[in-house]
N, C-alpha and C positions, 0 to 999 in steps of 0.2 A: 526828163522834161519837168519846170518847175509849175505844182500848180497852180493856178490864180486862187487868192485865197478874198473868198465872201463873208464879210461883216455884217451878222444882223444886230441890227438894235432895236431890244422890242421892252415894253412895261414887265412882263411875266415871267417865271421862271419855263423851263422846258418841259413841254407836253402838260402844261397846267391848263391853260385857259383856250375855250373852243377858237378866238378869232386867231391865236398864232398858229395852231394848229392843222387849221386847216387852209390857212393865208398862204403858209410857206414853210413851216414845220415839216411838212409830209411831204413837200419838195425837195427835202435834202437829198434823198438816195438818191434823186434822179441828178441831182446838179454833182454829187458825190462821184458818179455814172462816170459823169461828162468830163472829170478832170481839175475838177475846185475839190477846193479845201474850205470848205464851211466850219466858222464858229459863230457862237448867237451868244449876245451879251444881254440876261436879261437886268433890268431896273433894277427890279426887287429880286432878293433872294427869296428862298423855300419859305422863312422862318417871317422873314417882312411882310410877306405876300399875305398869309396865312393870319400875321397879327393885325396887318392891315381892315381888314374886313371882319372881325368881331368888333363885338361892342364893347366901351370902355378903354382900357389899358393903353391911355396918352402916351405914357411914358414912353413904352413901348415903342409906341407906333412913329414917335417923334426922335426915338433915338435909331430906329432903323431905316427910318427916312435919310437922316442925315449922313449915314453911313453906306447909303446907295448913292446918292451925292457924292460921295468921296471916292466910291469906285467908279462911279461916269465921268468925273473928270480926269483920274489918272489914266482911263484908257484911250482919252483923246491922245496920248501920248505913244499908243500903239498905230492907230488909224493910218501911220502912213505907210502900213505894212500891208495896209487893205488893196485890194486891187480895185474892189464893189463895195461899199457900204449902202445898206439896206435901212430903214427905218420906218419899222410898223406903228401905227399913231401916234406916238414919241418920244424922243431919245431918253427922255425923263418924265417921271410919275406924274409929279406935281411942278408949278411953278413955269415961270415964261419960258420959250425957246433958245434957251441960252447956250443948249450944247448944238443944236442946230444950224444959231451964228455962228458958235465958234469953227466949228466945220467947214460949215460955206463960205462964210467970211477970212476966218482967220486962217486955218490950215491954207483953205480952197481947195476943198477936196467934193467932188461930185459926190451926192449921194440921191438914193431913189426911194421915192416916199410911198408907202402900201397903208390905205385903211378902207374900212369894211362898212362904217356907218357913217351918221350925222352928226360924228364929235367935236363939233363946231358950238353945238347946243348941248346946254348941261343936264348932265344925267348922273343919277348919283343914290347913291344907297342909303335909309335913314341910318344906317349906324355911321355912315361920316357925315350927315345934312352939314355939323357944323363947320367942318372943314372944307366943303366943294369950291369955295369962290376960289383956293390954290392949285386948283386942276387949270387955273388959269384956261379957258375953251378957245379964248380968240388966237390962244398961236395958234392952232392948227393951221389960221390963213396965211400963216408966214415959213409954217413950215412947207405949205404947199408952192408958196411964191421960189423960195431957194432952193426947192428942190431940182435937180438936172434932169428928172424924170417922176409922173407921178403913177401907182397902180391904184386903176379905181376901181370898186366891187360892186357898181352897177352903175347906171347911165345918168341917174339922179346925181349921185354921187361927183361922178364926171363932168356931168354938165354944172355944177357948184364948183369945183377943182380948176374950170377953164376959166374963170375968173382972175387966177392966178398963177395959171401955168398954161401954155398952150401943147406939153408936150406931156398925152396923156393916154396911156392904154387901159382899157376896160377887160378886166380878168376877174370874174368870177371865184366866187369862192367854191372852193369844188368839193368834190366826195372822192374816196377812195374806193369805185367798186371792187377792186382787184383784192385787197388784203382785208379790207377792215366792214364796212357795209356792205354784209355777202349773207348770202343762204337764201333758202327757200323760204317761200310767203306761207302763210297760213289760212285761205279762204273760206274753210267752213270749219268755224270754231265751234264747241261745244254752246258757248258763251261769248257773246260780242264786247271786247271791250273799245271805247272810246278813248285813244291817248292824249297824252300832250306833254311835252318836254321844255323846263327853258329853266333858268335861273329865277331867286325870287324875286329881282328887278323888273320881270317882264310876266310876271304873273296876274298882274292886274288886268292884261288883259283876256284873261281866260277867266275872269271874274262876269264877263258882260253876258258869259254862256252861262250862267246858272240858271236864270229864268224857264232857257231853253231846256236845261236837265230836267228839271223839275216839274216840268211838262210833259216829255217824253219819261220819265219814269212810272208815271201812271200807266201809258200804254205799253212799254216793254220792258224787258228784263233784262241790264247788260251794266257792265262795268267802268267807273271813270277812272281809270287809273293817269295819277300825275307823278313823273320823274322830276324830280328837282333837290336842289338844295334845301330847301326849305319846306314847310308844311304848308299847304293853299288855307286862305283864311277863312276861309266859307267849308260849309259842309253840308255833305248830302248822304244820303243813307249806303247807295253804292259808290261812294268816294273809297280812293282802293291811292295812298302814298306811298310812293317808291321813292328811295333815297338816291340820289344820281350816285353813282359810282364807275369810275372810268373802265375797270374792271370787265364789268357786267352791261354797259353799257349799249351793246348792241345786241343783247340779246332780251336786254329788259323792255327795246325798241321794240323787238320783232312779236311781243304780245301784243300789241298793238293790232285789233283787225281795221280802225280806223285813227288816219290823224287829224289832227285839227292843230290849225294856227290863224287863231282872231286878232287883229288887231284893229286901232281906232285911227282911222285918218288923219296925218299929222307930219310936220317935217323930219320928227326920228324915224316913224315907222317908214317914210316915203326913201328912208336910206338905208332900212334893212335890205338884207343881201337874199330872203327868203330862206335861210339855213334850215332852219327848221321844218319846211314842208321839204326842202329837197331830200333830207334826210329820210324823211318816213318814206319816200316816194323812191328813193334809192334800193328800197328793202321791199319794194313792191305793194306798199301800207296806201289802201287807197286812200286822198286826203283830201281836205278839206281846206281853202285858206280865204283870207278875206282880201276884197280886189283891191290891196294898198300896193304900190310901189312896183317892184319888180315881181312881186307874186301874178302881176295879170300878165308878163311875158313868159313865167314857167308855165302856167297853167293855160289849156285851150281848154274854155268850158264844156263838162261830158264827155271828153276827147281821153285826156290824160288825168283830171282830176274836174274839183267845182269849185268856184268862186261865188260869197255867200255875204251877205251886208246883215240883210235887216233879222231882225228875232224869224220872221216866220219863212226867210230862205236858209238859215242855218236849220230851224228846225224840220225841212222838210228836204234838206241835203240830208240831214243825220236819221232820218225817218227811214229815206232812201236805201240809205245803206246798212242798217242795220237791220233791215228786212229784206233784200235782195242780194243774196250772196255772187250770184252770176256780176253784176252790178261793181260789186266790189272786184272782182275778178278783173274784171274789165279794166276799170280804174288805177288797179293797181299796176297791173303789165304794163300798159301804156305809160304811165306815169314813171315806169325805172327805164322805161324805156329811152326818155325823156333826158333823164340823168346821165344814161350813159352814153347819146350823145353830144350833150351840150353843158353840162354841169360833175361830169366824172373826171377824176387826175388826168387820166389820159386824152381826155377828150381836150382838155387847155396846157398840157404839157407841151409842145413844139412854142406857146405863144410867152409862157411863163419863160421859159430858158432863154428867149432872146430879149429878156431884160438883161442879159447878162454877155451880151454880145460887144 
């Protein structure tokens, strides 16, 4: 039996970057399962990716650009071996939709469009500020118009997408309870620490919480530990940096006795996909988040987890739980609970595989 073979086309190299990874990365074994023959062609290589995002080094970063450009257009010349082409927020880095047209247009070949955010609106790292207006933002509306099918990772998202496509499923970005977000919780720690996890794109807004630390460090004794890339620019006396590492990664998580995810209400945060509370809440971390977007459908307040705005309801959520361990208990069960039925691989695996029907 011959099997159907799936084309991904995604910006990132393999198992680098959180949104392929958990989009449809960790889908392969199961479409593997079923009888495909999965390959994923990313943008950038190891070496582009990695030079891409330090500071300085044009050269560089302009001669490996051009030289991803030159491997995206010779593989248009494979695609008609594809049975599925796939395309996570777009076929190419930088610059207009042009391998898109040529697809849709010129081959005409069906292809199915998967994103995660608001990348419609620009967003962008100071070390390329001077480069972004070639992220070109406004194809994404045109990638979503030619696309034969679109996958959206929340209903914001979807309901933006139906603009330009009426032919559109809502699939979550999921966890892996089964291999990867696994183990036991820890509810009475010697020492309570306070997490938080994200890139340093998204750190500003874990910046709005220091008032709230600073406050609560008078009254008790517990730890801020931050994973990321980057070092948080502000500093507090129990500031505790952890360097993300994919490695270590879920177990650097599971120190965590609470999570926290703030954000500031706005059209990015309104197309976040909530990853970072599902995450903590996956590993049984009772959490914390702010009631932007789809975080008010993960979260039923005091149920599974709390939804927190203003300084004096985060500081009397995190008051809460770092003096009531039962509290956290609670929190946390409910909340994986949560995950594994509505937000775990398996839980959206039957609806992911009939993309591919």
């Amino acid at each position: 039996m011959v099997k159907k073979k799936i084309y991904f086309l995604a910006p990132y190299p393999h198992n680098s970057a959180p949104s392929q990874r958990f989009r449809f990365e960790q889908y392969f074994s199961f479409l593997e399962q079923g009888g495909y023959e999965v390959k994923l062609f990313p943008f950038l290589d190891e070496k582009t990716w990695k030079t891409l995002y330090s500071e300085g080094r044009v050269i560089q970063k302009i001669s490996g650009v051009i030289y991803s450009f030159i491997k995206r257009f010779f593989l248009l010349f494979s695609l008609r071996n594809a049975d599925f082409i796939f395309i996570h927020r777009e076929a190419s880095h930088l610059g207009p939709p042009i391998f898109e047209w040529l697809i849709a247009k010129v081959l005409r070949r069906k292809y199915i469009y998967d994103f995660d955010d608001a990348i419609w609106l620009p967003n962008y790292s100071e070390s390329n500020a001077k480069f972004h207006r070639l992220k070109a933002y406004w194809k994404v509306n045109y990638c979503m118009k030619w696309a034969y099918q679109i996958s959206a990772g929340n209903q914001f998202l979807a309901d933006y997408a139906r603009k330009f496509n009426k032919n559109i499923v809502l699939i979550p970005t999921t966890i892996d309870t089964e291999n990867y977000h696994t183990g036991p919780s820890e509810y009475y720690p010697q020492k309570i620490v306070v997490g938080w996890t994200g890139s340093h794109t998204t750190m500003h807004y874990l910046n709005t919480l220091v008032p709230v630390f600073e406050e609560l460090n008078a009254a008790f004794e517990y730890t801020i530990r931050v994973i990321s890339n980057e070092r948080p620019t502000f500093d507090l006396p129990n500031l505790e940096f952890v360097k993300w590492r994919k490695e270590t990664e879920i177990e650097d998580l599971k120190s965590f006795s609470i999570g926290i995810m703030p954000l500031v209400k706005d059209q990015w945060s309104e197309g976040k996909c909530g990853f970072k509370g599902l995450q903590y809440m996956s590993l049984g971390i009772p959490t914390i988040m702010s009631p932007v977007g789809v975080n008010t459908e993960i979260i039923n307040p005091g149920i599974n987890g709390i939804l927190a705005t203003s300084h004096e309801e985060w500081r009397q959520a995190l008051e809460k739980l770092i003096k009531n361990a039962e509290a956290r208990k609670h929190l946390g069960e409910k909340g994986k609970d949560t995950v594994l039925k509505r937000y775990s691989l398996l839980s959206q695996k039957k609806q992911y595989l009939e993309l591919f029907k």
